[in-house]
N, C-alpha and C positions, 0 to 999 in steps of 0.2 A: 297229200300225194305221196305214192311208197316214193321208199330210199332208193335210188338207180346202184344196184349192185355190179359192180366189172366183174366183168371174166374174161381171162385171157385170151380164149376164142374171137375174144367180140372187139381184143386189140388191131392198131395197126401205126404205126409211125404217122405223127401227126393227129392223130384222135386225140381232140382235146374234150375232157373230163370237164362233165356242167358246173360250173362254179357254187361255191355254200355260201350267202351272205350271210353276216350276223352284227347287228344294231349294238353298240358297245355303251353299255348301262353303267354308272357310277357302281351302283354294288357288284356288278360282275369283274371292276377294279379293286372294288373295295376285297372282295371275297379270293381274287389271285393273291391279292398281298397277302392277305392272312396267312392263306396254306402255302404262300414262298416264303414268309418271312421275309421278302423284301418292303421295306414298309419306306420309301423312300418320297420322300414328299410331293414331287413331282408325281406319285401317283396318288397322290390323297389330300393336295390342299393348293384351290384354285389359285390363293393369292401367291402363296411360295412358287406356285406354275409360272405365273404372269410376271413375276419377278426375275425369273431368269428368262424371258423373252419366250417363254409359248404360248398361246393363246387362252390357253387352258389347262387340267389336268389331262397326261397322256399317261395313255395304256400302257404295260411293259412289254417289253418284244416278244418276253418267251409269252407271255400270252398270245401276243399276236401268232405267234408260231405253231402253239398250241393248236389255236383253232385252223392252222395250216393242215397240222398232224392229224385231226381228228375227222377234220374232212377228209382224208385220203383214208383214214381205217374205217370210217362208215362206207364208203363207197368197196372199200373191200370186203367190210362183214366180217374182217380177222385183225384185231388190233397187231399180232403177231405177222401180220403179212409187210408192214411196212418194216424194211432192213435197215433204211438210212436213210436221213434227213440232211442235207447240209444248207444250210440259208443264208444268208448277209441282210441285214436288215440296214433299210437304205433311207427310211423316213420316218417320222413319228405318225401314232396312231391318235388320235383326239376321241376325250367322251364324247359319247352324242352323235359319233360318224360311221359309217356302214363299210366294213369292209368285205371285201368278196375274193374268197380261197380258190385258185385255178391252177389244173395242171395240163399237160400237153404228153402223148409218148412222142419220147425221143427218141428210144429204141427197144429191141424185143428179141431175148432169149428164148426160144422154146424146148434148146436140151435144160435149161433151169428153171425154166417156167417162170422169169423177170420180166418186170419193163423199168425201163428208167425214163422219169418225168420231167420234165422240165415244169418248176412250181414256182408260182408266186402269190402274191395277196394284196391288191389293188383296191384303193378309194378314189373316189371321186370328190374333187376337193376345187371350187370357186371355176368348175368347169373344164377342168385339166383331170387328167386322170394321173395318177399319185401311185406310186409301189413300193407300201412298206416293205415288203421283202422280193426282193428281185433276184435273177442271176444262182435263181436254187434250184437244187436237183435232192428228186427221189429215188430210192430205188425199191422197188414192191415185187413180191412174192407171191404167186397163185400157186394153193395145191390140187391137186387132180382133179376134173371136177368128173 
């Protein structure tokens, strides 16, 4: 299925943006820590997980964030269109669990061509819906089309 591309035309306060799932793999843990250099055990060894009381190894936030980020630049088609990020990360992310990147306009500039998003990144966890990152906002840029 293509990528649903925005355009500002097609904004309006309260349009919420189709959410991006993605299934979070031990190596796509393993493979953030490398290229952060955070190598912090809770992301790489079940039993030091379960020792400090989580179930498992968990994801790191900025990855979770990550794939906040990259789903709003693919749906822009301009990694340069996103201005600003600001998140609060409110849960942990577990290997093995699906989360899914969603945003909302919240409002719409058309002397600068913005919208600002209201963004988060929700799992579903024992039947409760779960929001590793809550209470965040975007702010995205379209140029001329």
């Amino acid at each position: 299925m293509p990528e649903l591309r925005l355009r500002f035309e097609d904004l309006f306060v309260g349009y919420e943006i189709p959410g991006r799932a993605i299934h979070i793999l031990q190596k796509q843990i393993r493979t953030y820590a490398d290229a952060s250099g955070d190598q912090n055990p809770l992301h790489q060894d079940e039993d030091f997980a379960r020792g400090v009381g989580f179930p498992g190894i968990i994801a790191h936030g900025m990855f979770t964030m990550g794939h906040l980020a990259t789903s709003l630049t693919d749906r822009l088609g301009d990694p340069s269109g996103l201005k600003r990020l600001a998140v609060q990360f409110r849960a942990p992310v577990f290997m093995g669990e699906t989360i899914v990147a969603e945003a909302r306009v919240k409002a719409l500039d058309p002397r600068t061509r913005t919208a600002v998003l209201d963004v988060w990144v929700r799992v579903e966890r024992g039947g409760t819906t779960e929001y590793p990152i809550r209470k965040s906002e975007a702010v995205v840029g379209f140029a001329e089309s």
